[in-house]
Backbone as a ProteinNet text record, in pm:
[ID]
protein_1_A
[PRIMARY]
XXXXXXXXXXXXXXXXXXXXXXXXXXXXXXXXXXXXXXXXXXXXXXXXXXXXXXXXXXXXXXXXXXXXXXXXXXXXXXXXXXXXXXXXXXXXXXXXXXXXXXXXXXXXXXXXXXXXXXXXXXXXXXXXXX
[TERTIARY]
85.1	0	89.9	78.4	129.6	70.5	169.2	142.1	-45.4	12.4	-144.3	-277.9	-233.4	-339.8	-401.1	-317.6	-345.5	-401.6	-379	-404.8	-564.2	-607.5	-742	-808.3	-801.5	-832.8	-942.5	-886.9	-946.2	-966.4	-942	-896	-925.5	-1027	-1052.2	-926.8	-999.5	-839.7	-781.8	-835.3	-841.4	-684.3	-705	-613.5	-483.5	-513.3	-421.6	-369.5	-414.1	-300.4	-247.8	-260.1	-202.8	-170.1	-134.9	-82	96	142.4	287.1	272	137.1	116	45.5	-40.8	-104	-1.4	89.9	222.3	259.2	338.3	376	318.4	191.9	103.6	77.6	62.6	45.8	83.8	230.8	317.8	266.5	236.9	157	69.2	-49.3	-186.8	-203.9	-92.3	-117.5	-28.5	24.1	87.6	-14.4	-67.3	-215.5	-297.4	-292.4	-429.4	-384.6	-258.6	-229.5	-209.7	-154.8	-153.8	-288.6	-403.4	-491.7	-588.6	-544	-619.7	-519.4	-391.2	-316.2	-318.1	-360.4	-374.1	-526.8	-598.6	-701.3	-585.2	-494.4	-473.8	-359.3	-254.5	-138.8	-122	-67.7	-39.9	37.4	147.2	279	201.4	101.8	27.2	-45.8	-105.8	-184.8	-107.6	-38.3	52.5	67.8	34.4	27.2	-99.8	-190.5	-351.6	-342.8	-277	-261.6	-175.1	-59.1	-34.9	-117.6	-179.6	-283.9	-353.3	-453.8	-515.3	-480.8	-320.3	-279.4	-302.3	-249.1	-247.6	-392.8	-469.3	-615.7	-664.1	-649.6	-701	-605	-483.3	-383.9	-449.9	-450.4	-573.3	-641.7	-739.6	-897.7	-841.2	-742.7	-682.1	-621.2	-526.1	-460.3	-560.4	-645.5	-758.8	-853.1	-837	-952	-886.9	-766.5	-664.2	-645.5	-619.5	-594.4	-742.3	-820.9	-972.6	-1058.7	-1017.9	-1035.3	-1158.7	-1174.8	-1224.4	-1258.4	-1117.5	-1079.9	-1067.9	-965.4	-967.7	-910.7	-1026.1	-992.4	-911.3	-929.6	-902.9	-871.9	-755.5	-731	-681.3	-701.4	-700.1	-694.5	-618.9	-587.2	-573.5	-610.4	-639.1	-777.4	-756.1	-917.3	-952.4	-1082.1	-1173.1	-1329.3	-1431.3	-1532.8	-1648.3	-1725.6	-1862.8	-1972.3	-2009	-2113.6	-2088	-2086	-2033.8	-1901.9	-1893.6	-1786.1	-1672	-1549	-1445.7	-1430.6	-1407.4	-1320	-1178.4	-1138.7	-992.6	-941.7	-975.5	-939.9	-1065.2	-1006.9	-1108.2	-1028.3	-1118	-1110.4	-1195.5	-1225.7	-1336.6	-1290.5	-1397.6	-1417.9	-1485.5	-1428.1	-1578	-1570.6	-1551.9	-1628.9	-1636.8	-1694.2	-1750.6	-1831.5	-1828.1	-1899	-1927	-2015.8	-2057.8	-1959.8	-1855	-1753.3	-1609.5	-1615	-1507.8	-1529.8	-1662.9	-1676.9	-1691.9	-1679.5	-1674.8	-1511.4	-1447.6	-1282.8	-1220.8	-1277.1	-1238.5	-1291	-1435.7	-1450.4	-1433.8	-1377.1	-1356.3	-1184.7	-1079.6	-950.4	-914.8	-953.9	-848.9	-881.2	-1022.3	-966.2	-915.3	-881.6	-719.7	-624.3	-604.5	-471	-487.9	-571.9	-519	-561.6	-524.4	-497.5	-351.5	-273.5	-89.4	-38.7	-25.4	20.3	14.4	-136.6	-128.4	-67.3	-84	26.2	161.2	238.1	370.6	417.9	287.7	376	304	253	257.1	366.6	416.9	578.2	700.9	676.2	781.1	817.6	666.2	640.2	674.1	689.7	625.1	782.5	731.5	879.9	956.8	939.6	1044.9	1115.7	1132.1	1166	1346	1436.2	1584.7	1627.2	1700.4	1715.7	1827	1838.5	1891.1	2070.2	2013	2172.7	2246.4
-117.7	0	124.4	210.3	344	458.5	567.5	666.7	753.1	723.8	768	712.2	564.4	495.4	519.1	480.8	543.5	673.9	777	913.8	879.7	847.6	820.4	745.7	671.6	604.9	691.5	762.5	856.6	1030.6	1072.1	1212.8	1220.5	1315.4	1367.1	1298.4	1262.1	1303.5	1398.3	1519	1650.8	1701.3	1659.8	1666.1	1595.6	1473.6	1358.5	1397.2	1425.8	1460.3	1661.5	1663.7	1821.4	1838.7	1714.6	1773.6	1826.5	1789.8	1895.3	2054.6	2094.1	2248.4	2253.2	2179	2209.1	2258.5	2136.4	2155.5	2245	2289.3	2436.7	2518	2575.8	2663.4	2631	2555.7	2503.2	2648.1	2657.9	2756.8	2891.3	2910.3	3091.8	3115.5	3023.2	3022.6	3054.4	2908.3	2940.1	3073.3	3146.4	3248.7	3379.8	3392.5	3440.7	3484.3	3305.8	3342.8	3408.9	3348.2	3420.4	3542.1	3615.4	3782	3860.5	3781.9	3847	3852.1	3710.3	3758.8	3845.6	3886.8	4015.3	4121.2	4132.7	4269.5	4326.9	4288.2	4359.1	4412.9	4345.4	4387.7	4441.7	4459.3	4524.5	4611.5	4715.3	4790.8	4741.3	4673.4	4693.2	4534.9	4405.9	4360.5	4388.1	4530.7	4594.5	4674.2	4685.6	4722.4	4614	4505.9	4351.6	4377.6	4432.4	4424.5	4569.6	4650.5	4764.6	4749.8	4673.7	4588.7	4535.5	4450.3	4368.9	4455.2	4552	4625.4	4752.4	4760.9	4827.3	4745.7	4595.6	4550.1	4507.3	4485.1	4483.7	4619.5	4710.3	4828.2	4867.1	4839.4	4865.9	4790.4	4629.3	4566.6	4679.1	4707.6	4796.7	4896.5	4962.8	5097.5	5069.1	4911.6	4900.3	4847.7	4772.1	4767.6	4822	4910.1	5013.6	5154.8	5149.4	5215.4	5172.1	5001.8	4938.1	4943.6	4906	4893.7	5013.2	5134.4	5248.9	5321.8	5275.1	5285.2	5439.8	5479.4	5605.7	5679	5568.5	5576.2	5780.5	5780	5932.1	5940.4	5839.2	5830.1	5750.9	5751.2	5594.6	5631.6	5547.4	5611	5452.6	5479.6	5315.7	5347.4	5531.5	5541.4	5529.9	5420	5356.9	5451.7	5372.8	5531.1	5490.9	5553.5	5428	5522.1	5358.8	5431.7	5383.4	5430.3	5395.4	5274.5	5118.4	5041.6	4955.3	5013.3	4890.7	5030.8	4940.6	4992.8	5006.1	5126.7	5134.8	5107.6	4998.2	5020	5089	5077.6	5186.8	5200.7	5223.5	5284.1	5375.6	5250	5337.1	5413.4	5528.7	5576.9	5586.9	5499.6	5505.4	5586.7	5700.4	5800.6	5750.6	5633.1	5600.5	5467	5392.5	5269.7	5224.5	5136.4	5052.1	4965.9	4889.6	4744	4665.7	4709.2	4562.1	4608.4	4704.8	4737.2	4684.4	4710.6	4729.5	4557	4439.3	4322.3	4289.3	4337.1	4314.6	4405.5	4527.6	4583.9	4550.7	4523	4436	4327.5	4258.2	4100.1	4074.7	4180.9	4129	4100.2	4118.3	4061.2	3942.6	3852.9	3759.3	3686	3678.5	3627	3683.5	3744.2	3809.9	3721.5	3650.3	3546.2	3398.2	3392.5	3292.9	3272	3389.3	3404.8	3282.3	3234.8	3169.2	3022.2	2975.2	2898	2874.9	2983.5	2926.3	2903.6	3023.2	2996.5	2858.2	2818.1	2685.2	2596.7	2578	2482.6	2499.2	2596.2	2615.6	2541.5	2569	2575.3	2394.1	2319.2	2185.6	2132	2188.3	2061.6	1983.2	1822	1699.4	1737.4	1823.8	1801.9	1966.5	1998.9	2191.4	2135	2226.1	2236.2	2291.5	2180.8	2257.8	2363	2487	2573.9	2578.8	2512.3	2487.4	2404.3
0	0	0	-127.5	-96.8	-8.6	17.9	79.3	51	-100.9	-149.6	-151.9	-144	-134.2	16.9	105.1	281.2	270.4	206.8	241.8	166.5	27.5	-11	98.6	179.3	229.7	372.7	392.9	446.9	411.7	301.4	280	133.3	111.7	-12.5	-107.1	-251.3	-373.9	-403	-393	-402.7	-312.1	-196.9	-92.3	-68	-125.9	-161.1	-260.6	-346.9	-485.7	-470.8	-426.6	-347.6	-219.5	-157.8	-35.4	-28.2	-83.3	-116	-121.8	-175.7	-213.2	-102.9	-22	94.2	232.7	240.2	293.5	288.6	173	197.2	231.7	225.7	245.9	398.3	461.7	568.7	709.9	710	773.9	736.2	640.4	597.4	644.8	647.5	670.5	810.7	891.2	1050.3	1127.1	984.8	1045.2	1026.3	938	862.6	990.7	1030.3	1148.8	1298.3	1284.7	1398.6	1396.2	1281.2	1286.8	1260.1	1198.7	1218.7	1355.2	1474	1572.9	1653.1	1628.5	1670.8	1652.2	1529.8	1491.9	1554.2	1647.5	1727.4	1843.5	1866.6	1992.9	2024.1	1907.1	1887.7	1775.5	1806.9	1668.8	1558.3	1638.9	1518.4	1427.9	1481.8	1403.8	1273.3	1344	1293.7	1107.3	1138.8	1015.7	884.3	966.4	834.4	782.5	868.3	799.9	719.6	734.1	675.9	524.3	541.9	368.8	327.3	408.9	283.9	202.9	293.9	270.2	147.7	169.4	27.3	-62.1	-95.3	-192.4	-274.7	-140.5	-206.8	-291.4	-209.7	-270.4	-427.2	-410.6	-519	-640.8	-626.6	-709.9	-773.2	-728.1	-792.1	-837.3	-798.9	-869.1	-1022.7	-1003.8	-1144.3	-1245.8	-1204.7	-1312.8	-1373.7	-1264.9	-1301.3	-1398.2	-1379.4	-1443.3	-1622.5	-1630.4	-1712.8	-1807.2	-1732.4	-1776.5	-1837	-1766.3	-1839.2	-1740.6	-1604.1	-1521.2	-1448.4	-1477.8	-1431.9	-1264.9	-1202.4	-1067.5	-1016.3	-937.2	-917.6	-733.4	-655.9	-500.1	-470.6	-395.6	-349.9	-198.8	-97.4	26.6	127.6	194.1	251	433.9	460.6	604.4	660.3	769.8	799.3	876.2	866.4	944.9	943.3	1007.1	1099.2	1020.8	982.5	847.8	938.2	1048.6	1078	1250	1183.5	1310.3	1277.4	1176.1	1092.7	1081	1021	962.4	824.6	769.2	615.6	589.8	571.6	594	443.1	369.9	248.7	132.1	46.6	-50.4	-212.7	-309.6	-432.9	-505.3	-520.5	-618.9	-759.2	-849.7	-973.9	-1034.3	-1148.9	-1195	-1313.6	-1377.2	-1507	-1549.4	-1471.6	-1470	-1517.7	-1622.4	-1731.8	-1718.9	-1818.1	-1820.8	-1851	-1943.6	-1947.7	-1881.5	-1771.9	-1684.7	-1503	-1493.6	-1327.2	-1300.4	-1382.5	-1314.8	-1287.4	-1375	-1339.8	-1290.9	-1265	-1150.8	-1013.7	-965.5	-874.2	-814.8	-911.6	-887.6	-852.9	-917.3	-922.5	-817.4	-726.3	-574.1	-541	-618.2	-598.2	-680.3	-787.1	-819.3	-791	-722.5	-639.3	-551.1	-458.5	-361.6	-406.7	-509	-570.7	-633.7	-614.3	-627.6	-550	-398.8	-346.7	-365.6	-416.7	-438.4	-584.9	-659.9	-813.3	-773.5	-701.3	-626.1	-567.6	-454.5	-436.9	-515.9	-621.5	-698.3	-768.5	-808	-924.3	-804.8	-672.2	-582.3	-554.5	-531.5	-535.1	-625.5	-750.9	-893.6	-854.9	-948.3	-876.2	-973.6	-1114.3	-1224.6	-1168.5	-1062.4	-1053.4	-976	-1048.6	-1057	-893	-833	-693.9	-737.1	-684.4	-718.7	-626.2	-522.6	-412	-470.9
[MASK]
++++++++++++++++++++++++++++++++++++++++++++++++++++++++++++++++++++++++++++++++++++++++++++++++++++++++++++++++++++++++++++++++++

């Protein structure tokens, strides 16, 4: 019995035939969670949620840029709308029918980067570089 056959045995295929990319990802994720239940309660945490938050917002700016969108604001200091938080914000003044779905949508294939990364980082035919 192989490794894989044991792992089907109880565990999705899905999971079984990606656990090398799961693996890697493994260490990010539980670092992920741990800085986001820190960042309620520390500042200098608080500065990781403040990158993300550029790069999300940076997203909607370059597409909306690329797209023809016409980003006029971009603003990434939070600030309280009511009971919730803004942590940033892009305004678009010319948003269309075949612009405002890929400007709304790009961030999430932006977190879909990591998992392309460690699949390139995993694959069995990749050149050790040491």
């Amino acid at each position: 019995m192989t490794l894989i056959d044991s792992c089907r045995a109880f565990a999705p295929d899905v999971i079984c035939r990606n656990g090398e990319i799961l693996l890697y990802l493994l260490p990010s994720a539980a670092l992920a969670i741990v800085i986001r239940a820190l960042a309620r309660s520390h500042p200098f945490f608080f500065l990781f949620t403040v990158l993300g938050t550029v790069s999300h917002e940076l997203s909607h700016f370059v597409v909306g840029l690329v797209t023809g969108a016409r980003p006029a604001s971009f603003t990434v200091i939070p600030r309280r709308v009511g009971q919730h938080w803004e942590l940033g914000s892009v305004m678009l003044t010319r948003v269309r029918w075949y612009n405002v779905a890929p400007a709304a949508l790009v961030p999430l294939p932006v977190r879909l980067l990591p998992l392309a990364v460690a699949s390139m980082r995993t694959r069995p035919d990749r050149k050790s570089v040491v």
